[in-house]
C-alpha positions as CSV (number, residue, x, y, z in Angstrom):
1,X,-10.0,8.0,2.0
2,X,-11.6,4.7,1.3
3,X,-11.5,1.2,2.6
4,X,-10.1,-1.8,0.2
5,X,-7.3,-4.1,0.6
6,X,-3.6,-3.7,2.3
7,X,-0.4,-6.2,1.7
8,X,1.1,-7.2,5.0
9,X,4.2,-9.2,6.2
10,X,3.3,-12.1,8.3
11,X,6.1,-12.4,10.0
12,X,6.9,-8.9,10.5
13,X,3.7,-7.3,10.5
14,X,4.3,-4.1,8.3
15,X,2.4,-3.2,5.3
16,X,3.6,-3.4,1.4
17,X,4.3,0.7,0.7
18,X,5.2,2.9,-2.2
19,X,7.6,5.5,-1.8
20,X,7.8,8.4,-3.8
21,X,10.6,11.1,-4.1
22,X,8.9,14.2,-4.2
23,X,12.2,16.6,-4.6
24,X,16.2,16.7,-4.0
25,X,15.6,18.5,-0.6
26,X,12.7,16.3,0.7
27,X,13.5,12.5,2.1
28,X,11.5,10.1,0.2
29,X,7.9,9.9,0.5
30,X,6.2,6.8,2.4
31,X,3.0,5.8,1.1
32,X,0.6,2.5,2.3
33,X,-0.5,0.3,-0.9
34,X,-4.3,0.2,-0.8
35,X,-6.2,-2.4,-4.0
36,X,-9.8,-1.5,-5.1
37,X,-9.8,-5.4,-4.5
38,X,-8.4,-8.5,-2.6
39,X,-7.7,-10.3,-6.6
40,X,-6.2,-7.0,-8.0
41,X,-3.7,-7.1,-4.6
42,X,-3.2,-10.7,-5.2
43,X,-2.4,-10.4,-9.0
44,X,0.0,-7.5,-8.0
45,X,2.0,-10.3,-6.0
46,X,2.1,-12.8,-8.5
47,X,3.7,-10.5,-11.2
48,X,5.8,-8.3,-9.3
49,X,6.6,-10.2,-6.3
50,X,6.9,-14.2,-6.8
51,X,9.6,-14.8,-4.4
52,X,7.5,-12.9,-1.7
53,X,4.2,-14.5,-1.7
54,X,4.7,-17.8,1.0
55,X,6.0,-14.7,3.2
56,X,2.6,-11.7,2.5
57,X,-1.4,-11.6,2.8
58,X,-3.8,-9.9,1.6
59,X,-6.2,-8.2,4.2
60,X,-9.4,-5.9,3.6
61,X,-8.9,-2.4,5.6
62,X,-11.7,0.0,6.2
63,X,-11.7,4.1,5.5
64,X,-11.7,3.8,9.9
65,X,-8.6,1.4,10.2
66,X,-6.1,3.1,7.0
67,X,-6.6,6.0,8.8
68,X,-5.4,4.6,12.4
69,X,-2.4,3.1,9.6
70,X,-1.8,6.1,8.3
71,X,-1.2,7.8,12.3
72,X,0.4,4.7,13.9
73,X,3.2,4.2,11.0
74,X,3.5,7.6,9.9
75,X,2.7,7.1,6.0
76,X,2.0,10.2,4.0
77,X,-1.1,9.0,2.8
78,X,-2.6,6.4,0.4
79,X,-0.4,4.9,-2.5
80,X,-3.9,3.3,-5.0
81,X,-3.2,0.7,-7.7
82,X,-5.4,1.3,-10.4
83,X,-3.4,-1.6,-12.3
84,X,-1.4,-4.0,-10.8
85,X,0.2,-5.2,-13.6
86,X,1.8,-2.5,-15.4
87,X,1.3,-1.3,-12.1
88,X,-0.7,2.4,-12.6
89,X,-0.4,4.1,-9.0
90,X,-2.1,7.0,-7.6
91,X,-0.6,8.7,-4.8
92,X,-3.2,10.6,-2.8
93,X,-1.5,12.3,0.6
94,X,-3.3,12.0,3.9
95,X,-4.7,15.3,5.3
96,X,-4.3,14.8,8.7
């Protein structure tokens, strides 16, 4: 796991996820968003998610804190944007 930089509701206080359908017999996937860097999060807003920006921040999170995330919300792991605008997403699950 490593540290980088997390989308989260200001109002609401939960965190900008990817969720990923892993089979027909499994419920869908939840995994945190996590940007190599606070511009490539912010450019990620600005294309995909206009309408949304007055409402989200962008805040840095350690390897330490993602994995307290991770626990506390129940994500299966890390959901990493290699490009957010076409956007290119790894999906790397959490190992408990």
């Amino acid at each position: 796991m490593q540290s980088g930089f997390v989308v989260i509701s200001k109002k609401k206080g939960k965190y900008l996820v990817a969720r990923l359908q892993e089979d027909e017999d499994r419920p869908e996937a939840t995994y945190i968003l996590l940007f190599k860097e606070d511009y490539d999060a912010l450019s990620y807003l600005n294309t995909h998610g206009q309408n949304l920006r007055d409402r989200l921040m962008v805040e840095s999170a350690s390897a330490n804190q993602l994995k307290g995330l991770l626990q506390r919300w129940g994500y299966q792991g890390i959901a990493l944007v290699e490009d957010p605008l076409i956007p290119t997403i790894q999906f790397m699950r959490s190992e408990d």
